[in-house]
N, C-alpha and C positions, 0 to 999 in steps of 0.2 A: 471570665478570667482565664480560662484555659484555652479558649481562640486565642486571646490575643498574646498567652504566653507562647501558643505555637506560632504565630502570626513573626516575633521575635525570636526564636528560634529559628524560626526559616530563615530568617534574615540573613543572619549571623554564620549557617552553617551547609545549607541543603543549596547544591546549585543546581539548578532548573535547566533542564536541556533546550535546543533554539530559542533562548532569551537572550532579552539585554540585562544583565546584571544589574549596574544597576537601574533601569527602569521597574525589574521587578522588586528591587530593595525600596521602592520608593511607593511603588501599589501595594507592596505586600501578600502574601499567598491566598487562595480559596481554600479553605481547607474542605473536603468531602470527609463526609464521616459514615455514612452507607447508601446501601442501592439496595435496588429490586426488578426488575423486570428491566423497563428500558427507563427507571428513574433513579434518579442519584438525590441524595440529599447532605445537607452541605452543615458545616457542624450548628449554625443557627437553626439549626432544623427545616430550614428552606427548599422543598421539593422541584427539581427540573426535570423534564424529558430532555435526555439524552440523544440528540440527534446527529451523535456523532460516534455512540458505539464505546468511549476511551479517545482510542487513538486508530478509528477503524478496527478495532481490533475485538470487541465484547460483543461477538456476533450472535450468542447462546443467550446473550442478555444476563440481568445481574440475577447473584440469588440463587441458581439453581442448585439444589441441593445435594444433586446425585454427584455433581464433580465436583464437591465438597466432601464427598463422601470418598468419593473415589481417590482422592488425594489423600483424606486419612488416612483410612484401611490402606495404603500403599505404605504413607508414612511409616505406621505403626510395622508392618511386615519386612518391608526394605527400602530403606530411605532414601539410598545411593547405594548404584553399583559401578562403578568404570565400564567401559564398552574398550579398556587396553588390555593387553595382554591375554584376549582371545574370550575374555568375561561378557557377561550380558546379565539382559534379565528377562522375566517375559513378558511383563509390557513394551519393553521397545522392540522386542521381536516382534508381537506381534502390532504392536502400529505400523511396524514398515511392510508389513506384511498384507496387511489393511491400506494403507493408502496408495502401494506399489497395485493391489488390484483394481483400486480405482481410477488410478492416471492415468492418462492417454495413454494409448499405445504401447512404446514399451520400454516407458520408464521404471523399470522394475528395481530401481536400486536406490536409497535413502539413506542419505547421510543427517543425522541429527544436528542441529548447530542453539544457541538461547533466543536464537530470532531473525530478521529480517537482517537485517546489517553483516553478520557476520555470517549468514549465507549466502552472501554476495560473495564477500572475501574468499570463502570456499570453492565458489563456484570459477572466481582468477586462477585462484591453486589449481585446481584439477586440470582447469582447460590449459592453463601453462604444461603442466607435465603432459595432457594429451598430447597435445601437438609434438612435443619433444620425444617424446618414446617410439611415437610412429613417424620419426625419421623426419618433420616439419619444425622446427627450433625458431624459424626465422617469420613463423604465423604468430608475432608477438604483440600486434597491433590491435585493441578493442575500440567497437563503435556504440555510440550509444544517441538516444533522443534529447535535442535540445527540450527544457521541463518536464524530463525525467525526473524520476526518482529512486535511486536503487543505493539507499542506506547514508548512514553517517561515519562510517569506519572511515580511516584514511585511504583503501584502496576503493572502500565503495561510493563515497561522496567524489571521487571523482569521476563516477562512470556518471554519479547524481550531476544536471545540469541546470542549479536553483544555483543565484548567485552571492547567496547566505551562506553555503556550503563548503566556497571554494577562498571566499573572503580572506587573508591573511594564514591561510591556511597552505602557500605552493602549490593549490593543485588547480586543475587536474592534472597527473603527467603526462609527459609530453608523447605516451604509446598510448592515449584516450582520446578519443574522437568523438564528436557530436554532427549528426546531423538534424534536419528542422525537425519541430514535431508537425503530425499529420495535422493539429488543431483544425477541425474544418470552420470552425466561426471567423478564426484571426489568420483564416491560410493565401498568400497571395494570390493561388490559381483560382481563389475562390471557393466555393463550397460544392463543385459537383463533387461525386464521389470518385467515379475515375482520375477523373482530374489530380484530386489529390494523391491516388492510389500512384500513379502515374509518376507526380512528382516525386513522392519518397523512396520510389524502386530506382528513378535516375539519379537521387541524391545518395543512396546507398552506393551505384555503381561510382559517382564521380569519387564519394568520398576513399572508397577503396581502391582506386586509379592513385586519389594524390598521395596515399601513405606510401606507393609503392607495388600495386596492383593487388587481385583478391590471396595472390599467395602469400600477400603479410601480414593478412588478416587474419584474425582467431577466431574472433565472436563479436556478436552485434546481440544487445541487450536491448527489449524492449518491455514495459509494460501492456499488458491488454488493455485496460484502459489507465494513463495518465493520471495517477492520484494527487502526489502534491505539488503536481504542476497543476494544478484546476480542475482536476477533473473532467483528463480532456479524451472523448468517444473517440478513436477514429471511426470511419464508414466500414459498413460492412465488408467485407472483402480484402481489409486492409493489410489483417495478421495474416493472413495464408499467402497475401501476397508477397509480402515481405517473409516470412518463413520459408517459400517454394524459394525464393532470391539465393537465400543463404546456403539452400540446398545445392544450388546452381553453382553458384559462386567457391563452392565446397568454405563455407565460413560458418561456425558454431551456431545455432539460434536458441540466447535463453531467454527462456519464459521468465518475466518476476510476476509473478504471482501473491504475493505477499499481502498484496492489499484485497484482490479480484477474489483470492481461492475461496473454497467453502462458504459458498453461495452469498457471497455477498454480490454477485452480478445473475444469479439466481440458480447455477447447474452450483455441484460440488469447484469445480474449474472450468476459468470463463475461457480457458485453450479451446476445451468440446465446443463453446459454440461455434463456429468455424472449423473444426475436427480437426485439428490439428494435432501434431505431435513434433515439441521442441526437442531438442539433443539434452539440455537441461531443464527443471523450472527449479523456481525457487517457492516457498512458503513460509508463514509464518500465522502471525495476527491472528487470525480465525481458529487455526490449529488445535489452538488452547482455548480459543474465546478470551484468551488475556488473563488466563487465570492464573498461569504462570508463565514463566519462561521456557520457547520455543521455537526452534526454526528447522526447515528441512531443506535438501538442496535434491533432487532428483534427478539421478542420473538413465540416460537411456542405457540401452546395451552395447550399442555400439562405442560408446563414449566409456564405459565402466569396462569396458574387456578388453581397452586398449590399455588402459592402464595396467589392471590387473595381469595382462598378458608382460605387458611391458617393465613392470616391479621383477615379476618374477616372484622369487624368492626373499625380495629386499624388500621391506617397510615401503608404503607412502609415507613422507614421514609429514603430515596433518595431520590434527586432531586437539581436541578440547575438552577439559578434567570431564565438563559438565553433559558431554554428547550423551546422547541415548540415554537421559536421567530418567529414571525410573516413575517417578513423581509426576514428573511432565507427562509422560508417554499413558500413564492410567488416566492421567486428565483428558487426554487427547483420545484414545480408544470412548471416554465416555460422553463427550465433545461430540464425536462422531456418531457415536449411537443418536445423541440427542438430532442431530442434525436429519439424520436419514431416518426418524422415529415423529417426524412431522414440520420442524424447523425450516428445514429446504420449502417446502410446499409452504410452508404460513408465511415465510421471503418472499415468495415469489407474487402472491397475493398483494402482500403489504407495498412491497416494490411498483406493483401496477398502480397502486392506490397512490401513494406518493409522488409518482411520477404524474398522476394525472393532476395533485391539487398540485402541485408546481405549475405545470404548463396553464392551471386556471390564473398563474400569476402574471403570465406574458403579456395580460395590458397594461401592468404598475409602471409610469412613466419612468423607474428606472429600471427596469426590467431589458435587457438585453437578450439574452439566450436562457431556456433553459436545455440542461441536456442529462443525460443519464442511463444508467440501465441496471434492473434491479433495484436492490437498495444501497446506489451509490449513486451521486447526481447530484449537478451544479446550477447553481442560479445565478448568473454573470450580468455584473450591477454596470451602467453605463448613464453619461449624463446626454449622449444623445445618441438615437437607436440607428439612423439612420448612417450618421458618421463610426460609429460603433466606439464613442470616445470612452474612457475608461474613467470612473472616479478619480477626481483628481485625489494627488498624493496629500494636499492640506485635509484631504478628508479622514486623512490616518484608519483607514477601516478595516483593518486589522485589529484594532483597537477598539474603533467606537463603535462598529457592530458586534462585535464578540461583547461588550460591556451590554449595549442596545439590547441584544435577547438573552443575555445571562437575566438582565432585570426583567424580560418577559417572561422567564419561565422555559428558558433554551438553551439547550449548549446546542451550536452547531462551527462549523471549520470558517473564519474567515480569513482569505489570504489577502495579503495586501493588494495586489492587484482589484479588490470590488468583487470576484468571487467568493460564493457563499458555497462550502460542500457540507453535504450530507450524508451519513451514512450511520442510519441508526438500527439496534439489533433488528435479527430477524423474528424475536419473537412480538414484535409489537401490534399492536391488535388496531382495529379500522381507527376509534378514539384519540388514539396516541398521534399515527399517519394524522388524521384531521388537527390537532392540536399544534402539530408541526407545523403543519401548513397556516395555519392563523398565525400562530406565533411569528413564523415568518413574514406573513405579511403586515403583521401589526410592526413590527421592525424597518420593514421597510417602508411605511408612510411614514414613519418618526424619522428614519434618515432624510428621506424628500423632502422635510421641514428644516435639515441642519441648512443655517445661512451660506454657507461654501458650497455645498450642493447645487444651491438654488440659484445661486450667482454663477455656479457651470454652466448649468443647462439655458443662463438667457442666451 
């Protein structure tokens, strides 16, 4: 009686973020009623492995009790401080203090924001006023990757290049540029890695010639690896290549990190694998582990002294009631601890273990690519391997595989394209990794049976 009175409730009242209304008025909601570790259970009392984290984002796994604790005892001491008017607290002091010594190079400056989204938005702000205070007004132009991702705001969905995003929505505007992604499975030049590297350093240069050459340019946004465009790797080489570009080009380089950070590609930031060091990055998701609400935007020094130099004595005038929230920042200081107190090393494990029983999937005749790194990784479904054709669209697999292993015993990401992502906590032990991997593949001989499948692949 109380599922299905929340089941009608929902209905009626709670709108669900990238859905069809009503499609979901007509399925009705899942309701979860708790977790533990990397399993969620759903209020029939139905146990899944969660091979998707939340939302990428429950990298600490469920349950843990110390940033349960650590959210009390905050609660109870000081629940909310403003970070206006020159206030603070000492949780957010020292998180920033803590993550500024961890990031690359010399991002030493942190801006707090509720999450991914609106650290995007943040990260337009700043670089607009950069450029303008250091005597550059008319570097008003940003570039971004075709199947990116970088938020749902209105300034950040349109740097985002998913075409759900921009739908009825006016955007992107017309100072937003895309160029291709590196994808090396779906990349025209093919899959060597130079090859690719090659092509998105000339499609950087062309794209900043047509806006108007690289002086009208600001910043070119990339993810380190492509989250909710597929989960897509580029080659080794790729980020530094494209970073040393922007350097050249005197054009901003920000990191998004939001999905990559705190070790879900296995370091704390998937930047250091390539050692790089962005002008900005962005964070969120991992931050918290999802426990609450959080985002950070990091700024280098260079980019934080122009401003500061350039205010003067006058306000930035940015900022949001809930920045530097107290509550968040003890979460996140105990986040942290959890993470560098064995979590990073049990990722990095689980991650190789994963990654291997996927690639044991690559003879499943729909099996197309697998790819990945850490605990993030795709399984890219196809009806034929050699043409590399895609699920067809009557297959709706966005639907019937997310339905397919909710009923096995899985939540995992499926996008409508026949991509399958993954990305489950770092606490998950060998059992779990193996359980995933069945799971998964029990999903996919049940799909190789739907009649529209089988009638692609003759």
């Amino acid at each position: 009686m109380l599922s299905n009175s929340l089941i009608e409730l929902d209905r009626a009242h709670l709108v669900h973020p990238v859905a069809s209304y009503r499609g979901h008025e007509r399925a009705g909601v899942r309701v979860l009623r708790s977790a533990k570790g990397a399993t969620v259970t759903d209020a029939g009392g139905r146990e899944l492995l969660d091979g998707f984290a939340g939302l990428w984002c429950v990298n600490a796994g469920y349950g843990q009790d110390s940033i349960v604790e650590a959210a009390a005892r905050q609660m109870r001491e000081l629940p909310y401080a403003t970070a206006y008017f020159g206030l603070g607290s000492e949780p957010a002091i020292r998180l920033a203090a803590a993550l500024a010594e961890r990031a690359p190079g010399d991002l030493n400056h942190v801006y707090f924001t509720l999450g991914g989204s609106d650290a995007v938005d943040t990260t337009v702000r700043l670089i607009r006023y950069y450029q303008t205070v250091r005597g550059r007004p008319e570097k008003d132009q940003f570039i971004s990757l075709d199947q990116g991702y970088h938020g749902s705001s209105t300034v950040g969905a349109g740097l985002t290049a998913l075409p759900a995003f921009h739908a009825q929505f006016g955007l992107p505007f017309p100072w937003q540029h895309k160029i291709p992604s590196p994808y090396p499975y779906r990349n025209p030049v093919g899959g060597d890695p130079e090859a690719i590297i090659a092509a998105s350093l000339a499609a950087l240069r062309a794209k900043a010639e047509e806006v108007g050459g690289p002086g009208r340019v600001a910043a070119f946004y990339a993810e380190p690896i492509q989250g909710s465009g597929g989960v897509i790797v580029p080659p080794p080489g790729w980020l530094r290549a494209m970073r040393d570009l922007c350097a050249e080009l005197d054009i901003l380089f920000v990191a998004d990190e939001v999905i990559t950070g705190f070790g879900r590609t296995g370091p704390l930031f998937a930047c250091s694998e390539e050692e790089i060091v962005p002008d900005l990055m962005t964070t969120a998701k991992g931050l918290t582990s999802g426990y609450v609400p959080m985002g950070a935007v990091f700024l280098s020094d260079r980019v934080y002294d122009a401003i500061a130099d350039g205010a003067g004595e006058a306000a930035v005038g940015h900022g949001y009631t809930y920045s530097a929230h107290p509550v968040s920042a003890a979460v996140g200081l105990e986040v942290l601890r959890l993470y560098e107190d064995g979590l990073l090393e049990n990722g990095r494990r689980a991650g190789a273990r994963l990654l291997a029983g996927l690639h044991g999937l690559a003879g499943h005749p729909l099996v197309g690519e697998v790819r990945g790194r850490g605990l993030l990784a795709a399984v890219e479904l196809v009806t034929d391997k050699a043409r590399r054709t895609p699920l067809p669209a009557a297959a709706d697999p966005a639907r019937r595989i997310f339905d397919r292993a909710w009923d096995n015993g899985l939540v995992l990401r499926a996008f409508g394209t026949g991509i399958l992502g993954f990305a489950p906590p770092l606490c998950c032990t060998p059992a779990e990794i193996d359980a995933l991997v069945e799971r998964t593949r029990r999903t996919l001989d049940q799909t190789l049976a739907d009649p529209d499948v089988r009638a692609a692949m003759a």
